[in-house]
C-alpha positions as CSV (number, residue, x, y, z in Angstrom):
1,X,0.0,0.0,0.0
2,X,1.0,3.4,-0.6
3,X,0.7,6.7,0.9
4,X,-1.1,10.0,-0.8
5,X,-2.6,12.9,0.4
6,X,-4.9,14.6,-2.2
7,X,-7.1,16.3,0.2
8,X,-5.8,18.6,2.5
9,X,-6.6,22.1,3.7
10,X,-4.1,24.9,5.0
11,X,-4.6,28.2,6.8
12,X,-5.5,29.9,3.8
13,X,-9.1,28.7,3.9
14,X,-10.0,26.0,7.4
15,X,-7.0,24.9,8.3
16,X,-4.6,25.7,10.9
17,X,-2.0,25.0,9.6
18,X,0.4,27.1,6.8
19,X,1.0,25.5,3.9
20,X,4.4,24.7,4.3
21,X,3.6,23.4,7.6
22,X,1.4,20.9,5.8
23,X,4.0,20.1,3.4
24,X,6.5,19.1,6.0
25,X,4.0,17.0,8.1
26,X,3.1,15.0,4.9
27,X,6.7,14.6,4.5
28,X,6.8,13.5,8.1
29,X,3.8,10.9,8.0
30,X,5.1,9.3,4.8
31,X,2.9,10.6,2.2
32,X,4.6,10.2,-1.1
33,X,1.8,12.6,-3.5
34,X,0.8,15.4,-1.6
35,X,-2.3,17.8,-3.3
36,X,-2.9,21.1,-1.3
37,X,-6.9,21.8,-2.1
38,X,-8.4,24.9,0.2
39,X,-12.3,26.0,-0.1
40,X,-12.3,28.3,-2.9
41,X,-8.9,29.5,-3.1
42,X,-5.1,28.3,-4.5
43,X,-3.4,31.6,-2.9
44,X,-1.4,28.9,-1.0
45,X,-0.2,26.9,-3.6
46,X,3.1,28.1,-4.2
47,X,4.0,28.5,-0.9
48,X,3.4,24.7,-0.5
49,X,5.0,23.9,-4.2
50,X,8.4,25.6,-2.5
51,X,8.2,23.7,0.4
52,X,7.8,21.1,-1.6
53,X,10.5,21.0,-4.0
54,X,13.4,22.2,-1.2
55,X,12.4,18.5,1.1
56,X,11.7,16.4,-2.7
57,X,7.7,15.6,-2.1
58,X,5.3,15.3,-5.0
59,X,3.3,18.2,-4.7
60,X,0.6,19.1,-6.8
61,X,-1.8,21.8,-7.0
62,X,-5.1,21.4,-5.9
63,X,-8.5,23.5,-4.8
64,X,-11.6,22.4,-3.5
65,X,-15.3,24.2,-4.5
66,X,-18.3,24.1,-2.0
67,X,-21.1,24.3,-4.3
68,X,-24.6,25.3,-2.7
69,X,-26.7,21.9,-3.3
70,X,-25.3,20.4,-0.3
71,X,-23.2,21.5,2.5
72,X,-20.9,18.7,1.8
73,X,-21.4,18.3,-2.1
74,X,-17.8,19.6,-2.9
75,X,-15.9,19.3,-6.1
76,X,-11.8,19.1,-5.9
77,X,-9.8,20.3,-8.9
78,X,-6.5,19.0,-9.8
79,X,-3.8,20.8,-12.0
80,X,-5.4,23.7,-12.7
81,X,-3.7,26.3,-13.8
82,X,-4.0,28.9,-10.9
83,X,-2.9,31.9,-13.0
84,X,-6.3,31.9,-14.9
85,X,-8.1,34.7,-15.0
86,X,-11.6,33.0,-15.5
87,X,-10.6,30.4,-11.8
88,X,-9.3,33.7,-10.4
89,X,-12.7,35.7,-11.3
90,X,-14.7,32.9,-9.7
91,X,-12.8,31.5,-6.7
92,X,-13.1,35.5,-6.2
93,X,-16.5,35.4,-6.2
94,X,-17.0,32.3,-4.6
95,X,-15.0,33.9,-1.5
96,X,-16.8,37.0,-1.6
97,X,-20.3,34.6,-1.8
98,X,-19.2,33.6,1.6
99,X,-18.3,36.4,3.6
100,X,-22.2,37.0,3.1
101,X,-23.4,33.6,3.8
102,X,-20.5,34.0,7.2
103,X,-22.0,37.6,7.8
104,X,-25.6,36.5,8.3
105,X,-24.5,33.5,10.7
106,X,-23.1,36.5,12.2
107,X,-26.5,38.1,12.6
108,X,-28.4,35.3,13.7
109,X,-25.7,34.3,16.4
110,X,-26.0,37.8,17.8
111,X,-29.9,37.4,17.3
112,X,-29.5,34.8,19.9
113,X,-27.6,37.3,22.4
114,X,-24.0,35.4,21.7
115,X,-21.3,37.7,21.9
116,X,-19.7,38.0,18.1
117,X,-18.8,40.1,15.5
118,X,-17.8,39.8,11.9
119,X,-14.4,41.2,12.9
120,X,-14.2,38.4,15.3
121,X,-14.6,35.6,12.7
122,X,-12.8,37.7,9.8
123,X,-9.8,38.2,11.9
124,X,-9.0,34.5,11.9
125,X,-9.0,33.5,8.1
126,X,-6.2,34.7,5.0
127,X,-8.6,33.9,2.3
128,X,-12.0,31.7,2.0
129,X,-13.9,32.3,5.0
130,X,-16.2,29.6,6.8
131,X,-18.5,28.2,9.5
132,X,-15.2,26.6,11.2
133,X,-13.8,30.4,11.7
134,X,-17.2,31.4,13.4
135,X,-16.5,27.8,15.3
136,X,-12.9,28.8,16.1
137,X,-14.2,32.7,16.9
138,X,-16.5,30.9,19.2
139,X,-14.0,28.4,21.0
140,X,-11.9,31.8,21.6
141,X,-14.8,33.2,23.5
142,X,-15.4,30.2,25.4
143,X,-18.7,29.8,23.6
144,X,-18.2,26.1,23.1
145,X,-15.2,24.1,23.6
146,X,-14.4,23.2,19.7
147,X,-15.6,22.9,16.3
148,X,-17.8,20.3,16.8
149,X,-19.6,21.6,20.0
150,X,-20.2,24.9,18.0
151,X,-21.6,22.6,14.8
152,X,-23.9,20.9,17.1
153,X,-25.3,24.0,18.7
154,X,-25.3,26.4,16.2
155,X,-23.7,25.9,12.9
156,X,-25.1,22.9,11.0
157,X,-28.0,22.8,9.3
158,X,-31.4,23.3,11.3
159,X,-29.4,24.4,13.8
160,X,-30.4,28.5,14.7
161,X,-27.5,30.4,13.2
162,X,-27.4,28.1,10.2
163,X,-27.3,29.9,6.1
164,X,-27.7,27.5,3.5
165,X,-24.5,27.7,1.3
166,X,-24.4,30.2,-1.3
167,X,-21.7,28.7,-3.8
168,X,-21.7,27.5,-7.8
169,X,-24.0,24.7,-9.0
170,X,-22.0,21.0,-9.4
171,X,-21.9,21.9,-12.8
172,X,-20.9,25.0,-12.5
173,X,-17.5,24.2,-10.3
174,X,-16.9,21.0,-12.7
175,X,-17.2,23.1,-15.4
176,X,-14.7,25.9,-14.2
177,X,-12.2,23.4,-13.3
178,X,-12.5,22.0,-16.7
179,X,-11.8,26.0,-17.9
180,X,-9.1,26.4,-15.6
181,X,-7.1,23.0,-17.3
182,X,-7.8,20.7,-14.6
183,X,-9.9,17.5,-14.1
184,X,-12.5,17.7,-11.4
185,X,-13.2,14.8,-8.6
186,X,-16.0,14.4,-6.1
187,X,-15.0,14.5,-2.4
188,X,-16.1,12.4,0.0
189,X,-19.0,10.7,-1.7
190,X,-20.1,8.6,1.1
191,X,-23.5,10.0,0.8
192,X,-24.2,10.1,-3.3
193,X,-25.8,7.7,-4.8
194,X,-25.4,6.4,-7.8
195,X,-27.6,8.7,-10.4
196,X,-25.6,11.2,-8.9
197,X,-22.7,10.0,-10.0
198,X,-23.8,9.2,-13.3
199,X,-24.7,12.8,-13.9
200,X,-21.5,14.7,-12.5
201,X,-19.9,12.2,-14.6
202,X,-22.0,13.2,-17.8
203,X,-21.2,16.8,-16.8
204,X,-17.4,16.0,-17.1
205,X,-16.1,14.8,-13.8
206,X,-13.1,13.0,-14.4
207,X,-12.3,11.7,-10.4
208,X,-13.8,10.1,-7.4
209,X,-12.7,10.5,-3.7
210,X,-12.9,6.7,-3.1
211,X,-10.2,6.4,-0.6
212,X,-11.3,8.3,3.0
213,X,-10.9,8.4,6.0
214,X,-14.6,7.3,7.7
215,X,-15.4,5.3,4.1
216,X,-15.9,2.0,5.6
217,X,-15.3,-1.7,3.4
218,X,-18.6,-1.5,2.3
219,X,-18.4,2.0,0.8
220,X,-15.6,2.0,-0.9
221,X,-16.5,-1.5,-2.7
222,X,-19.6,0.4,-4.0
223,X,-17.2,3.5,-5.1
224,X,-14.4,1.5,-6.6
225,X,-17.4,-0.5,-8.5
226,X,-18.8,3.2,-9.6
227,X,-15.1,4.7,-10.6
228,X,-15.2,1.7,-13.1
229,X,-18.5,1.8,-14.0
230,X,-18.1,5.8,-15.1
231,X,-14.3,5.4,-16.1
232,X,-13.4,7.9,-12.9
233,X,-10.0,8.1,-12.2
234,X,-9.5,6.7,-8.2
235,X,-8.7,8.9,-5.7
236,X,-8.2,9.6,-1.9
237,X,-7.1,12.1,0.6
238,X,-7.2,13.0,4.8
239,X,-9.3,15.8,4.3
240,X,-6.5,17.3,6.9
241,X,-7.4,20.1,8.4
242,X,-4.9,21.4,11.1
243,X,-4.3,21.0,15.1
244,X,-7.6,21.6,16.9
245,X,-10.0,21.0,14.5
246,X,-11.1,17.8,14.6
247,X,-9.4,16.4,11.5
248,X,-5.8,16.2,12.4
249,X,-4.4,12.9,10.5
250,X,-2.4,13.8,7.6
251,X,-1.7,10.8,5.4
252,X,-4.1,8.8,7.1
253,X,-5.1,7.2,3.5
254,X,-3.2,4.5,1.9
255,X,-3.7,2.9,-1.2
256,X,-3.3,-0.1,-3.6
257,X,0.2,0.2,-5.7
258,X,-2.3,0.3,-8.9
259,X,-4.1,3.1,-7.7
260,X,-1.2,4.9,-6.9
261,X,0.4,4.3,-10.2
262,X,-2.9,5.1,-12.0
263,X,-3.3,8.6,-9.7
264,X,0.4,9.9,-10.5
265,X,-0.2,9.3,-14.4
266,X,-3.1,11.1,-13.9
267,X,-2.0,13.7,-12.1
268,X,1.7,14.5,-14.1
């Protein structure tokens, strides 16, 4: 089995950590392809390619779009080409989509007599704002005690300070990915069903996040069977997100020594 990390998250969106910190703990764990793919943004891509290329790890660039038909529906992009203006324009106004969506969480938080701001929750972010910064703004106030406690109370959906998303369409973000030179794949699909599949597929997705952390046997028999059936390229990731924030495992994914053949042909 082999090690890759295609799914991991730095301080430039929900993580905590920079990205060449997360380059140097994937180096640490073992992971031999490493993919850097924030919410909405790729201004931390070079920092990581750097990194990178000084302690010899397969680096890639990567970015992740939350679209707004599901909280978790998310497409990841590989090898874009983060100069373009048309990704730029959007993951622009994909960012800018969720300082509103953050900014009436804000609202209804305060609605409910919890002491917050918007400077509170901006002042902990360096690009793509999120729920997890109002979590983390939260945990510094001593609101809740981490992320979780503060998804539970507030945060997820039907909960009271819950905004739908207010991102692309799935076609939309495979689409720009497509613009942008990449290939799009679908994170953590534990929840899609099969249709679903089919059509992201018919719309030009190219990947499927098949290898994950909480995917049990079952799951990933029924993607790996999918990824065939649709001619999807096999992929997997950590979904690493930083110290205190729930999802601390870098290179917790390994795969088969076909699949990680198949992935780097893919990915060069």
């Amino acid at each position: 089995m082999r090690r890759i990390d295609l799914h991991t998250h730095s301080s430039f969106s929900d993580g905590t950590s920079t990205p060449a910190e997360v380059v140097r703990l994937a180096k640490g764990r073992g992971v031999e392809i490493l993919a850097l793919t924030d919410h909405d943004s790729v201004a931390g891509v070079q920092e990581a390619a750097e990194e990178a290329g000084k302690i010899g790890l397969r680096f890639f660039c990567g970015v992740e779009i939350n679209t707004r038909e599901e909280d978790n529906l998310h497409i990841l992009g590989y090898g874009v080409d983060t100069a373009s203006k048309v990704l730029q324009d959007a993951l622009a106004d994909f960012r800018a989509r969720r300082r509103r969506r953050i900014a009436m969480m804000v609202e209804k938080l305060r609605g409910l007599k919890v002491d917050i701001t918007l400077e509170d929750v901006q002042g902990a972010h360096r690009e793509a704002v999120g729920r997890p910064h109002i979590a983390d703004a939260l945990r510094r106030k001593k609101v809740v005690s981490n992320r979780s406690e503060a998804f539970q109370r507030f945060l997820a959906k039907d909960m009271p300070a819950y905004v739908p998303p207010l991102g692309p369409t799935a076609q939309e973000a495979i689409e720009l990915i497509r613009a942008a030179g990449g290939w799009a794949s679908l994170a953590h699909p534990y929840a899609a069903d099969v249709s679903e599949v089919e059509r992201y597929a018919g719309w030009g997705l190219e990947g499927l996040e098949v290898y994950y952390p909480t995917h049990t046997n079952t799951v990933l028999e029924r993607l790996l069977d999918w990824a065939w059936r649709f001619g999807l390229t096999v992929t997997g990731g950590s979904d690493y997100h930083g110290p205190r924030t729930g999802r601390e495992e870098i290179g917790s994914v390994t795969v088969p020594q076909e699949v990680f053949e198949k992935v780097l042909r893919r990915l060069s």
